[in-house]
mmCIF file of the N, C-alpha and C atoms, coordinates in Angstrom:
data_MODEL
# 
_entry.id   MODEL 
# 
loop_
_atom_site.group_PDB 
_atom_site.id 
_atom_site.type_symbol 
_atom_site.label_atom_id 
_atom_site.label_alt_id 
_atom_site.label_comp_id 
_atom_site.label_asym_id 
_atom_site.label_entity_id 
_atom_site.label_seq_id 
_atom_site.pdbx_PDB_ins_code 
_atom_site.Cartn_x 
_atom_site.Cartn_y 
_atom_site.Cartn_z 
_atom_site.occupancy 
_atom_site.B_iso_or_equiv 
_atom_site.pdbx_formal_charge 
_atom_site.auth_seq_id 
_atom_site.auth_comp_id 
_atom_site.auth_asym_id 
_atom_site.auth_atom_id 
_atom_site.pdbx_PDB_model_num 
ATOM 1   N N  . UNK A 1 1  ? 113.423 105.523 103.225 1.00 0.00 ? 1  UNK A N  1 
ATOM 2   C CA . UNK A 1 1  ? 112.755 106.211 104.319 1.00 0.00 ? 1  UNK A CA 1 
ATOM 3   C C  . UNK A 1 1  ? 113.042 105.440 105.589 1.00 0.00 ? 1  UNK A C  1 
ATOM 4   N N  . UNK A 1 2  ? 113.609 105.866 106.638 1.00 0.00 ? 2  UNK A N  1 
ATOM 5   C CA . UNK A 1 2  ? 114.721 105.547 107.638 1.00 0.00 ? 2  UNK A CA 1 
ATOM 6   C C  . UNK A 1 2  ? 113.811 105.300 108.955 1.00 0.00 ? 2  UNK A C  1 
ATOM 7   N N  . UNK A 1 3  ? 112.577 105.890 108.852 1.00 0.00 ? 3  UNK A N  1 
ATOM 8   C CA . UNK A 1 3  ? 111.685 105.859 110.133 1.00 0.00 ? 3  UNK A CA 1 
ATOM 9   C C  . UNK A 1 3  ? 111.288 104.109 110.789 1.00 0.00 ? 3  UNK A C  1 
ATOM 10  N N  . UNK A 1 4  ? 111.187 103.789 109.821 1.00 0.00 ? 4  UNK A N  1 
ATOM 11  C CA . UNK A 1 4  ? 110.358 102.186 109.843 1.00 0.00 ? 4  UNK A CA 1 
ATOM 12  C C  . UNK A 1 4  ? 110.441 101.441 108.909 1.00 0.00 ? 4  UNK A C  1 
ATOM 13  N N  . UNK A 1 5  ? 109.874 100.350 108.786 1.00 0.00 ? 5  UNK A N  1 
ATOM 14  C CA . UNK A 1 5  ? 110.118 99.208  108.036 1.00 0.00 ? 5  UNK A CA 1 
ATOM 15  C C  . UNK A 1 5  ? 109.116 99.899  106.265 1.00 0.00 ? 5  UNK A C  1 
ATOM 16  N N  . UNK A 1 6  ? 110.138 99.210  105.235 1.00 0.00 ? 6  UNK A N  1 
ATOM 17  C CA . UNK A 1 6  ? 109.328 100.056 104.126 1.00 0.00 ? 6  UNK A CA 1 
ATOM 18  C C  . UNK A 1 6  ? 107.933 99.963  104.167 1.00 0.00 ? 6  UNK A C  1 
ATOM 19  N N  . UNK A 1 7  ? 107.738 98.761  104.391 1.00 0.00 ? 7  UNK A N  1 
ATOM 20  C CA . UNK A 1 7  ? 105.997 98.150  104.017 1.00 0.00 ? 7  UNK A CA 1 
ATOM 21  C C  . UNK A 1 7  ? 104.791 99.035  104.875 1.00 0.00 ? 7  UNK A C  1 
ATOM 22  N N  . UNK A 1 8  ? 105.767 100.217 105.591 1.00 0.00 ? 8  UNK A N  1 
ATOM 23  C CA . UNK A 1 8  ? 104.995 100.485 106.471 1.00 0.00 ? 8  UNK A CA 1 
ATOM 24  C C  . UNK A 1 8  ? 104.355 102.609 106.026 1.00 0.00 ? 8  UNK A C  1 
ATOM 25  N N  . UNK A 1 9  ? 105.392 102.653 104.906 1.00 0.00 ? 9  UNK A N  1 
ATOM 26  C CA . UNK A 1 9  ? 105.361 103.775 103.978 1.00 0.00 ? 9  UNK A CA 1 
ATOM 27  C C  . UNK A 1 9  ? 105.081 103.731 103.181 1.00 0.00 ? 9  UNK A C  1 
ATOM 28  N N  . UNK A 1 10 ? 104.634 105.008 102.701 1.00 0.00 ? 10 UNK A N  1 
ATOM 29  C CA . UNK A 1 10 ? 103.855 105.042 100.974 1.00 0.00 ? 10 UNK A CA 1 
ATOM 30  C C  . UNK A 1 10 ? 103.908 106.897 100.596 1.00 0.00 ? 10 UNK A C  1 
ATOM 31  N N  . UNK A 1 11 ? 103.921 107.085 99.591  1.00 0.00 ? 11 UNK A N  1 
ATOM 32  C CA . UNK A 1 11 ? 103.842 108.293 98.949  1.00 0.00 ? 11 UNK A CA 1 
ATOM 33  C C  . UNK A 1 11 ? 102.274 108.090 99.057  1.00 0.00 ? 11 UNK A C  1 
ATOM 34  N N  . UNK A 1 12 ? 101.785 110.055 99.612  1.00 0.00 ? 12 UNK A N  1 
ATOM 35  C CA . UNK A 1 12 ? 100.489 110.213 99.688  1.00 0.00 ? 12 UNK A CA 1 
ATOM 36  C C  . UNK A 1 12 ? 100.331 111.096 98.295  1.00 0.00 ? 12 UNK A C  1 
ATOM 37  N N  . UNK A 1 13 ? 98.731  110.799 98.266  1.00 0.00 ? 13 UNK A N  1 
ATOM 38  C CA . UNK A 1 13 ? 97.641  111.243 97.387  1.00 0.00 ? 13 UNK A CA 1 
ATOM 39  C C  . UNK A 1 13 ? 97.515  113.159 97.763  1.00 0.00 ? 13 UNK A C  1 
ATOM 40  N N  . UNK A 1 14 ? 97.168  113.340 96.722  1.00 0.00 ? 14 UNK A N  1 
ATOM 41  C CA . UNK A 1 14 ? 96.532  115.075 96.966  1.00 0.00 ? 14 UNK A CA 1 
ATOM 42  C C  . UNK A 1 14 ? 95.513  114.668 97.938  1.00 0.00 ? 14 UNK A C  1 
ATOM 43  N N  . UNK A 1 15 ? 95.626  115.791 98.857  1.00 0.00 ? 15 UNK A N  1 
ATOM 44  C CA . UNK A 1 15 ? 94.940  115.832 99.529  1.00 0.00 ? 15 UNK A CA 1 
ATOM 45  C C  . UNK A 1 15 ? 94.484  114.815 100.952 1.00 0.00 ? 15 UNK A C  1 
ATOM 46  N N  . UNK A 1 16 ? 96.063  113.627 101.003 1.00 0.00 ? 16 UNK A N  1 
ATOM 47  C CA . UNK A 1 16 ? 95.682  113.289 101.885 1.00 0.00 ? 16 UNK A CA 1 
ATOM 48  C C  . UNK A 1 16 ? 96.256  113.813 103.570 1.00 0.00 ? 16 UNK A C  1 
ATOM 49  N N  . UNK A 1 17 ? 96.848  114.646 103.049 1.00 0.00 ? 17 UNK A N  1 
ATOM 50  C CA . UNK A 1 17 ? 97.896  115.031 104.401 1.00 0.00 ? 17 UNK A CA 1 
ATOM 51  C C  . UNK A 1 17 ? 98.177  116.699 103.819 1.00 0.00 ? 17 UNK A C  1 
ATOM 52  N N  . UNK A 1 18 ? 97.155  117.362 104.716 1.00 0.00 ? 18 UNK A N  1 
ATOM 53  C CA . UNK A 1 18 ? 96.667  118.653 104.604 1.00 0.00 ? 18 UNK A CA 1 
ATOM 54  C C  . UNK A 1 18 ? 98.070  119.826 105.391 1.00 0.00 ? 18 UNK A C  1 
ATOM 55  N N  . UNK A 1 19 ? 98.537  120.965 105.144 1.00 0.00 ? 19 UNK A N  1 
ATOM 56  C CA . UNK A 1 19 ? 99.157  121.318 105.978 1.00 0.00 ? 19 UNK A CA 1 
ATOM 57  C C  . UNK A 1 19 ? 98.404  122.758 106.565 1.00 0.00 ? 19 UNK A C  1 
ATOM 58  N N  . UNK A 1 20 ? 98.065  122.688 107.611 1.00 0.00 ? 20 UNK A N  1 
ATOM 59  C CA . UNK A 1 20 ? 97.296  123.518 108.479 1.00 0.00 ? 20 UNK A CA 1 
ATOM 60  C C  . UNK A 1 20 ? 98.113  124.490 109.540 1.00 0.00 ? 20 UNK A C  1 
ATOM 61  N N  . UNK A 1 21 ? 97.458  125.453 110.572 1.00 0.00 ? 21 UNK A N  1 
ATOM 62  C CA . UNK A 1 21 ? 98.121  126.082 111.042 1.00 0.00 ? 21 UNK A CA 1 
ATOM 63  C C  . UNK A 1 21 ? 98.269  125.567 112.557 1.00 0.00 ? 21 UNK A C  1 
ATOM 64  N N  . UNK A 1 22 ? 97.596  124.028 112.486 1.00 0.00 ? 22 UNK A N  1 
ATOM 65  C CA . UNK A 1 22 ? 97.715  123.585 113.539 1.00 0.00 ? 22 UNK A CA 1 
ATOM 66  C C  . UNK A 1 22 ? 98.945  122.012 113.162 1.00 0.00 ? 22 UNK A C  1 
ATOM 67  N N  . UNK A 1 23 ? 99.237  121.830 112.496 1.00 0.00 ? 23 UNK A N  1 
ATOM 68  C CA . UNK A 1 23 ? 100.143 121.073 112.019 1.00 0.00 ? 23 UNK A CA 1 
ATOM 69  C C  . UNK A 1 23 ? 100.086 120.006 110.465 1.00 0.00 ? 23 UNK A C  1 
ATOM 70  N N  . UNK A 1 24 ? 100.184 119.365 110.445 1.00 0.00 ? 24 UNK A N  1 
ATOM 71  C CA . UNK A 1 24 ? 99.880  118.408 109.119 1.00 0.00 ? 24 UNK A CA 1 
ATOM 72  C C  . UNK A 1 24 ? 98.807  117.543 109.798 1.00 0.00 ? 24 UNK A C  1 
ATOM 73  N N  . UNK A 1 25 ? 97.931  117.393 109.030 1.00 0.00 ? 25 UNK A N  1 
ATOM 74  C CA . UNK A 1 25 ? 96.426  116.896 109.207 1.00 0.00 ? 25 UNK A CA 1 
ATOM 75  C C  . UNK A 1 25 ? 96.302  115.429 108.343 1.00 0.00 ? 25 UNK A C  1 
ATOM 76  N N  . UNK A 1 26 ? 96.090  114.463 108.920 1.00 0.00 ? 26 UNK A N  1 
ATOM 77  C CA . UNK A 1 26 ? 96.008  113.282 108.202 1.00 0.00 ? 26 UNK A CA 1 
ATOM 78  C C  . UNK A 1 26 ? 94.974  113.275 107.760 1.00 0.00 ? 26 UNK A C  1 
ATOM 79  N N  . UNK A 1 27 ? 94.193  113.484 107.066 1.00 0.00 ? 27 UNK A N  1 
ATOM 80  C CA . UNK A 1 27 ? 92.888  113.564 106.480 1.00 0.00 ? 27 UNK A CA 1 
ATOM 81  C C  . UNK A 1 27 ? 92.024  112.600 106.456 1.00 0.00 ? 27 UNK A C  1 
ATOM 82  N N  . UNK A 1 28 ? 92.516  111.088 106.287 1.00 0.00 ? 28 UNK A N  1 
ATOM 83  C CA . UNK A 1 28 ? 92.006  109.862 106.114 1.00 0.00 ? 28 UNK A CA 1 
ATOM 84  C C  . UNK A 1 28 ? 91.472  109.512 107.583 1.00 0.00 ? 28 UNK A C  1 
ATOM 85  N N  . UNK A 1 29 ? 92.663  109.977 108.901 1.00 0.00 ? 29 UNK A N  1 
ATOM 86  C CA . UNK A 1 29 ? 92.143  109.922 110.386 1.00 0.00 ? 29 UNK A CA 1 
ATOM 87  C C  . UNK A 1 29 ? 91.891  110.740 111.361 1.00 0.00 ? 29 UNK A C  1 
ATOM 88  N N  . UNK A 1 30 ? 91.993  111.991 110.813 1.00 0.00 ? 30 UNK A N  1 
ATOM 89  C CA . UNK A 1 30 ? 91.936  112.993 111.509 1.00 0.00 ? 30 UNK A CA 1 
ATOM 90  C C  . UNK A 1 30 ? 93.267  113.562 112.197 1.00 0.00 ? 30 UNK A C  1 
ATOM 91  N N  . UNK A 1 31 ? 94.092  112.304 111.832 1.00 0.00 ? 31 UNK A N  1 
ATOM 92  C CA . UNK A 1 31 ? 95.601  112.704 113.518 1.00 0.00 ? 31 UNK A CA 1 
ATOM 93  C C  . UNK A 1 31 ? 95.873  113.964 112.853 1.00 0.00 ? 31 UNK A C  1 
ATOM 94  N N  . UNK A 1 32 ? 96.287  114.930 113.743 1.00 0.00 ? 32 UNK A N  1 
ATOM 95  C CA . UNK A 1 32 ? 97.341  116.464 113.603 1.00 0.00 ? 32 UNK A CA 1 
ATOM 96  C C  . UNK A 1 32 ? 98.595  115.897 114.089 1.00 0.00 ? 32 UNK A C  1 
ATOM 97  N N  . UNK A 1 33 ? 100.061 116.020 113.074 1.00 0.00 ? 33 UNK A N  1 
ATOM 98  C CA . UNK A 1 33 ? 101.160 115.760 113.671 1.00 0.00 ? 33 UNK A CA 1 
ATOM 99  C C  . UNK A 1 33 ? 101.860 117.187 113.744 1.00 0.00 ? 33 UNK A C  1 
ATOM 100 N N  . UNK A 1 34 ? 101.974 117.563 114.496 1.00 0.00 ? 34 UNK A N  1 
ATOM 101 C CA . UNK A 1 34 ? 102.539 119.020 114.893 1.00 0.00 ? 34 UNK A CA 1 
ATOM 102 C C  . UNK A 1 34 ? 103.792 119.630 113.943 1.00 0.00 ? 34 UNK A C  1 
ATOM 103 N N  . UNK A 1 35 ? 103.897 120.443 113.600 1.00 0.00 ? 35 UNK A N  1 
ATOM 104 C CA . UNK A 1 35 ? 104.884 120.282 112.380 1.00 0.00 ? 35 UNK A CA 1 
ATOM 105 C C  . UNK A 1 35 ? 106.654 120.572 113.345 1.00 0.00 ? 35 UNK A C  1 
ATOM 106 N N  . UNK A 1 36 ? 106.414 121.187 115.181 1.00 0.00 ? 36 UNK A N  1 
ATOM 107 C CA . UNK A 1 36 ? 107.123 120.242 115.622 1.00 0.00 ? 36 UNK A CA 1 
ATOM 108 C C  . UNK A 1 36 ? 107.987 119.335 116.272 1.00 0.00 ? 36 UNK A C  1 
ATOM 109 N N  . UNK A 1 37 ? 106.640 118.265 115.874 1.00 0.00 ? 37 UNK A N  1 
ATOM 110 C CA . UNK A 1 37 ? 106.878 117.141 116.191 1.00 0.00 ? 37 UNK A CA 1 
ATOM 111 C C  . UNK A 1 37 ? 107.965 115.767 115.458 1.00 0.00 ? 37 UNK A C  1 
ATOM 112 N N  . UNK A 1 38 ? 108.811 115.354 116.422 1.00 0.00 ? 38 UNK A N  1 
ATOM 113 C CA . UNK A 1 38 ? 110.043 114.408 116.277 1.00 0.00 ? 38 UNK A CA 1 
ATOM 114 C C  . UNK A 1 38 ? 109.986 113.777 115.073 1.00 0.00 ? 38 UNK A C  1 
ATOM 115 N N  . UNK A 1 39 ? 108.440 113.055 114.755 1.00 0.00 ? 39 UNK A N  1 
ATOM 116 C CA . UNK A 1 39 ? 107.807 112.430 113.706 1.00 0.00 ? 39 UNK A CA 1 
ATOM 117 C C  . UNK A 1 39 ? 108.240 112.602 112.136 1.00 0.00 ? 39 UNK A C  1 
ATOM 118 N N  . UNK A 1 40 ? 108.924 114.350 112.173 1.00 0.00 ? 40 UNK A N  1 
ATOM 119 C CA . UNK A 1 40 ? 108.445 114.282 110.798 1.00 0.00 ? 40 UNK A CA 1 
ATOM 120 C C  . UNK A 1 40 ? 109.846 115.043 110.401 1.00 0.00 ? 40 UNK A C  1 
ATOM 121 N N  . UNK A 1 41 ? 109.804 114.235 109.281 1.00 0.00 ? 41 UNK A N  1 
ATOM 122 C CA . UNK A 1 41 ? 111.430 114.460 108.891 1.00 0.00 ? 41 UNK A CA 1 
ATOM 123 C C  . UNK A 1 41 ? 111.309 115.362 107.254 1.00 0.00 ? 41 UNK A C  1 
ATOM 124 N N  . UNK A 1 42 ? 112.552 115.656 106.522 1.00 0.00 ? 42 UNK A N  1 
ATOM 125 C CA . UNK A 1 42 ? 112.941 116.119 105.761 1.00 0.00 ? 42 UNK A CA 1 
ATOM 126 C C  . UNK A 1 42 ? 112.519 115.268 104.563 1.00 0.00 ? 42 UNK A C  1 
ATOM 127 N N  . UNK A 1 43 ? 111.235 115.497 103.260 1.00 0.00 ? 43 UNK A N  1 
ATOM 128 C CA . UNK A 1 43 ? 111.427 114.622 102.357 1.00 0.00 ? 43 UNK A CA 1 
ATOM 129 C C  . UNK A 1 43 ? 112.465 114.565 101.766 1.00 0.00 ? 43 UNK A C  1 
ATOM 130 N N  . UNK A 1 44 ? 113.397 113.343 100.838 1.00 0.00 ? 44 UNK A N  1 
ATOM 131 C CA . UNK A 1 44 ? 114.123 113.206 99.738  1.00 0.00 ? 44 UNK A CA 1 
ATOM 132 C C  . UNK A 1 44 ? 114.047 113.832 98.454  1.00 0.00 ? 44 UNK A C  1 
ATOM 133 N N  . UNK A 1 45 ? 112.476 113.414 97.568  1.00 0.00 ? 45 UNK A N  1 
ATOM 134 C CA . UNK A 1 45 ? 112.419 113.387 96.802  1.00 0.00 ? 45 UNK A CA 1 
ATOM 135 C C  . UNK A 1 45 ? 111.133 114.394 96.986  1.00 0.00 ? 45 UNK A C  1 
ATOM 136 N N  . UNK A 1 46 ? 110.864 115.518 98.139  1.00 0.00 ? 46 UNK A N  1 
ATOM 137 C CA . UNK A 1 46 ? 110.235 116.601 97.914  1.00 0.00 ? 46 UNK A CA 1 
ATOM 138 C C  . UNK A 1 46 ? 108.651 116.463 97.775  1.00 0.00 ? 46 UNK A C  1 
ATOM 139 N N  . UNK A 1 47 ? 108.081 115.067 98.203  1.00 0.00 ? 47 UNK A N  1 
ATOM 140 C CA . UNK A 1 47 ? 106.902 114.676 97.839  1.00 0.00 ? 47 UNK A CA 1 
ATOM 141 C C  . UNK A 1 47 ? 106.085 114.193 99.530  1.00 0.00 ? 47 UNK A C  1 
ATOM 142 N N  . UNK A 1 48 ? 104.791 114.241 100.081 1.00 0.00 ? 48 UNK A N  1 
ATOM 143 C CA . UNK A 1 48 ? 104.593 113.558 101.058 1.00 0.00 ? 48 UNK A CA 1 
ATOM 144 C C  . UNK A 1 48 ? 104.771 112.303 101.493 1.00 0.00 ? 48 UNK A C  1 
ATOM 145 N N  . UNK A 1 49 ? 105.317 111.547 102.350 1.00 0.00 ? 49 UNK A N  1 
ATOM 146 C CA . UNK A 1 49 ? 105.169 110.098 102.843 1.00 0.00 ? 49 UNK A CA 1 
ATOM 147 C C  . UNK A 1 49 ? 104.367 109.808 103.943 1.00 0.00 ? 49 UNK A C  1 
ATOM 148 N N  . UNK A 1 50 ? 103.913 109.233 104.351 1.00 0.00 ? 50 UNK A N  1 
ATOM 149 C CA . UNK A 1 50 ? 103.372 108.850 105.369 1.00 0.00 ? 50 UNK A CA 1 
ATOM 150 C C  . UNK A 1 50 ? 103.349 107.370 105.740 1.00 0.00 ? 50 UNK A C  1 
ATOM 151 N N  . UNK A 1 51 ? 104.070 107.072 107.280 1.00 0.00 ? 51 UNK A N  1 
ATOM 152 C CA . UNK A 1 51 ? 104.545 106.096 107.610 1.00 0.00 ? 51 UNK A CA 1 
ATOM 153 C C  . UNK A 1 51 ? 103.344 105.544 108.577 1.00 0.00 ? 51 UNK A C  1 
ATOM 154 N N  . UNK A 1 52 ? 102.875 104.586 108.887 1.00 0.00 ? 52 UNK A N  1 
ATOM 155 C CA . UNK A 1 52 ? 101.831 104.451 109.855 1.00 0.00 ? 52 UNK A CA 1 
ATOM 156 C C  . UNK A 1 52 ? 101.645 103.235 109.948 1.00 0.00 ? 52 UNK A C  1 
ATOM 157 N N  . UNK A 1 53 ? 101.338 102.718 111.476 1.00 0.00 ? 53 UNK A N  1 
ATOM 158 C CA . UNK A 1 53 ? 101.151 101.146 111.459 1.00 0.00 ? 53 UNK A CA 1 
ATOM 159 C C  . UNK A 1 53 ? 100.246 100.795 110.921 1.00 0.00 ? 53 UNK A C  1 
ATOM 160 N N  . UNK A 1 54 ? 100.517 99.519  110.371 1.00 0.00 ? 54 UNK A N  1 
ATOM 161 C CA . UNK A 1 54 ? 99.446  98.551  109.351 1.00 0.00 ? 54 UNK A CA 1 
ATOM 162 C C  . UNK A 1 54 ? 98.788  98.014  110.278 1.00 0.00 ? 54 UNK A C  1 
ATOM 163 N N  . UNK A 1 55 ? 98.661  97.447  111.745 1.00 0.00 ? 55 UNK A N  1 
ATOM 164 C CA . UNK A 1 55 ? 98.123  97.024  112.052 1.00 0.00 ? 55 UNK A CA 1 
ATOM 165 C C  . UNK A 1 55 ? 98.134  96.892  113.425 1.00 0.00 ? 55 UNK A C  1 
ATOM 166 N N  . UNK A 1 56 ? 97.524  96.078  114.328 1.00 0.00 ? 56 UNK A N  1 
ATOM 167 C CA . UNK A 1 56 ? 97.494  96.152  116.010 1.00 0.00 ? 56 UNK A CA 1 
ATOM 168 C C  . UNK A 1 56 ? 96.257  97.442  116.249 1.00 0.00 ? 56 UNK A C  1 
ATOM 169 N N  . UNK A 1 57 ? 96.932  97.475  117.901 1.00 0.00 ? 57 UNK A N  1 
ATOM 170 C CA . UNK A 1 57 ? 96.142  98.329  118.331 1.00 0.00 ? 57 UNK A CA 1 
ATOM 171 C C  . UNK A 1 57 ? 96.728  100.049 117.689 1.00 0.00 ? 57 UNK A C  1 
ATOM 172 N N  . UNK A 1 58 ? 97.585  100.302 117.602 1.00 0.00 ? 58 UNK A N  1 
ATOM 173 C CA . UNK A 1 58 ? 98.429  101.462 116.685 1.00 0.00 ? 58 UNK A CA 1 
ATOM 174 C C  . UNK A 1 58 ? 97.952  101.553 115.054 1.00 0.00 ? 58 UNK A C  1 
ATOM 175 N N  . UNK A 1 59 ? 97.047  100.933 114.452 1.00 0.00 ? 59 UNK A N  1 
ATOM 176 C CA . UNK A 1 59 ? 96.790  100.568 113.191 1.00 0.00 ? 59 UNK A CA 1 
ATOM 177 C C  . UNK A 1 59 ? 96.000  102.120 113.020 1.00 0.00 ? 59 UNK A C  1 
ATOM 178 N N  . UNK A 1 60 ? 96.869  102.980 111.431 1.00 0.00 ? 60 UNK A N  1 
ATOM 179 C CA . UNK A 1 60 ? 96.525  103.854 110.969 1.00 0.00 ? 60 UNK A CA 1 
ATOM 180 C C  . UNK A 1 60 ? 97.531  105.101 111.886 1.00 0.00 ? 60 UNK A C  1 
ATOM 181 N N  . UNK A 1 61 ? 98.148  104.951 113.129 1.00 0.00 ? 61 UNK A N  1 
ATOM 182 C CA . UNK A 1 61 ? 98.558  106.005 113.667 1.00 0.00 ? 61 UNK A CA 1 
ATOM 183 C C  . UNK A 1 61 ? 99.896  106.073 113.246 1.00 0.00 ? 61 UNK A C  1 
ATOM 184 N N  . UNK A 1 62 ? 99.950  107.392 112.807 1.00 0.00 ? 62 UNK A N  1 
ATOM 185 C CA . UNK A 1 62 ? 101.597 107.980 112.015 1.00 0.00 ? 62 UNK A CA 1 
ATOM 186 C C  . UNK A 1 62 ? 102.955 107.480 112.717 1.00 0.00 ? 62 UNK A C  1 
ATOM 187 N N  . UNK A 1 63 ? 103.649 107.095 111.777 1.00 0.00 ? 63 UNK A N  1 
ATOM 188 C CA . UNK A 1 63 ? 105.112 105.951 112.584 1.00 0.00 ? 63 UNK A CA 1 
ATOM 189 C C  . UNK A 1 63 ? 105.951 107.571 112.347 1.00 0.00 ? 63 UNK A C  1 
ATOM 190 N N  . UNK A 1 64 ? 105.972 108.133 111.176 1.00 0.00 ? 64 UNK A N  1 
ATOM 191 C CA . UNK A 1 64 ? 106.926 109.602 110.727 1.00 0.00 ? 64 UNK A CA 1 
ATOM 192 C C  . UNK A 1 64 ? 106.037 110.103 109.634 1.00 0.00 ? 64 UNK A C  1 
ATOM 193 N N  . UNK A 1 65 ? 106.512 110.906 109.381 1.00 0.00 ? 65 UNK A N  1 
ATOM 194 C CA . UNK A 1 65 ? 105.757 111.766 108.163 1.00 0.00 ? 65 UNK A CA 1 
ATOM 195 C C  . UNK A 1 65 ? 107.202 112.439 107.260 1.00 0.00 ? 65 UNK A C  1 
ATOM 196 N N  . UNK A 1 66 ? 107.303 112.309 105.994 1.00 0.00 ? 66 UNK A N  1 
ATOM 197 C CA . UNK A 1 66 ? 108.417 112.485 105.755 1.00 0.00 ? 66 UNK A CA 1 
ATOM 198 C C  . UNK A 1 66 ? 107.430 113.850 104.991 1.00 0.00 ? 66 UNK A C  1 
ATOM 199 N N  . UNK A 1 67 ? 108.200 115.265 104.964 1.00 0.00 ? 67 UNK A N  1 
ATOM 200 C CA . UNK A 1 67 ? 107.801 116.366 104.146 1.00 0.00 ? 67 UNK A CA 1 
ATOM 201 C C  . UNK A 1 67 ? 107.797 117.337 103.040 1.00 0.00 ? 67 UNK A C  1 
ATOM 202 N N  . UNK A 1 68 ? 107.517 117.910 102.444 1.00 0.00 ? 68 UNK A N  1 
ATOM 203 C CA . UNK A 1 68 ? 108.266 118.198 101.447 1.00 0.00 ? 68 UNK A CA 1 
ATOM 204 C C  . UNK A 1 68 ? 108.555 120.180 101.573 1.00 0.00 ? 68 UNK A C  1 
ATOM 205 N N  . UNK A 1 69 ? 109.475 120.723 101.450 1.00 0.00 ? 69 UNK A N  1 
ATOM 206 C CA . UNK A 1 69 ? 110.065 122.056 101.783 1.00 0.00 ? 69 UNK A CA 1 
ATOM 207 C C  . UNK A 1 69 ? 108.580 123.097 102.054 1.00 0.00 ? 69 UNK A C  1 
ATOM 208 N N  . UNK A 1 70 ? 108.275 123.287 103.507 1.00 0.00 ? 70 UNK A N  1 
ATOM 209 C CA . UNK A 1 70 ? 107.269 124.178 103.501 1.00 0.00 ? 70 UNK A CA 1 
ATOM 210 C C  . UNK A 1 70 ? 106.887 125.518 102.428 1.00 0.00 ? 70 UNK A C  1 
ATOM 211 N N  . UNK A 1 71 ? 105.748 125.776 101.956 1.00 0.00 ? 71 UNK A N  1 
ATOM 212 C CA . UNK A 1 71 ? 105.161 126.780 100.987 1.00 0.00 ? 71 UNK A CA 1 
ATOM 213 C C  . UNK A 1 71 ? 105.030 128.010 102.221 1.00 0.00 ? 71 UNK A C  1 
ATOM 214 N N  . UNK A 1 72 ? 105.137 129.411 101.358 1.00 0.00 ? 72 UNK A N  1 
ATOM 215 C CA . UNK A 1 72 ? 105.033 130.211 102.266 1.00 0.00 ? 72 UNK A CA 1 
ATOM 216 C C  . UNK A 1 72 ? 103.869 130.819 101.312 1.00 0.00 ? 72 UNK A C  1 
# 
């Protein structure tokens, strides 16, 4: 995952990254990343990622969102 440093990605949980009609919904912080928005790329392996700083003042806010082939 090409966005950022690995330590900074993880495969999400059901339900943690909602897809809405206002964009993908981080559930854990509320952020909406617009579906679009630059952020969010093509998954690999078809599953959610979510990239986000570990820490600072940016701590918890989405680095990319990697996706998996929109449901219609």
């Amino acid at each position: 995952f090409a966005c950022c440093a690995n330590y900074d990605c993880r495969t999400t949980h059901t339900g943690e990254v909602l897809e809405k009609p206002e964009g993908y919904v981080i559930a854990g912080t509320g952020e909406i990343v617009p579906m679009t928005d630059k952020r969010v790329k093509d998954s690999p392996d078809g599953e959610f990622h979510w990239c986000a700083h570990q820490a600072g003042l940016d701590a918890g806010k989405t680095i990319c969102l990697f996706v998996p082939p929109r449901s219609y």
